[in-house]
N, C-alpha and C positions, 0 to 999 in steps of 0.2 A: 333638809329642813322641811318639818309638812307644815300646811297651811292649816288653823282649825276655822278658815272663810267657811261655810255653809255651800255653796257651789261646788268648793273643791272634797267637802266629803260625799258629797252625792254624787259627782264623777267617779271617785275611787269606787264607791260602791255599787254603779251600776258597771263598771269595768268589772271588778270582783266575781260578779253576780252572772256577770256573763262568759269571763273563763270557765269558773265553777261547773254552772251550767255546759258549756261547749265540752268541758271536759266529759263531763258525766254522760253526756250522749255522743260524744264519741267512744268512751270507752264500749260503752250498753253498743252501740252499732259493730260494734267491731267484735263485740263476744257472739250476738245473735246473726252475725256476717250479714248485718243488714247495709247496705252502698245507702241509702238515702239518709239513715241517721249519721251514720257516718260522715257525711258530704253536711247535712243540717247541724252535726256538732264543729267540722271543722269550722264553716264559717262563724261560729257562732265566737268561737277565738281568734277568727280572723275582725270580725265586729270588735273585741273587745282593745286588742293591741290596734287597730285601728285609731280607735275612739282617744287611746292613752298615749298614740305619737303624736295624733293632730291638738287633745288639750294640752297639753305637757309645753311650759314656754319654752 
């Protein structure tokens, strides 16, 4: 069931926005065998499933 609350789409969407992202500079770090993007993409989907176990009742 989704909520259309206002709070709970702007959660979705900065979760979204932050895999999205975390993906795309992990991928980019790992073609240019860069360890820093790499490490700044994982967290970045470690932030997002983060954010979506601790909102999530």
């Amino acid at each position: 069931m989704t909520s259309d609350w206002p709070p709970d789409r702007g959660i979705r969407r900065t979760v979204r926005a932050l895999g999205v992202a975390g993906l795309a500079v992990t991928a980019t770090g790992a073609a240019l065998e860069a360890m820093w993007l790499l490490g700044l993409g994982v967290w970045g989907i470690i932030a997002a499933m983060g954010i979506e176990i601790v909102y999530r009742p």
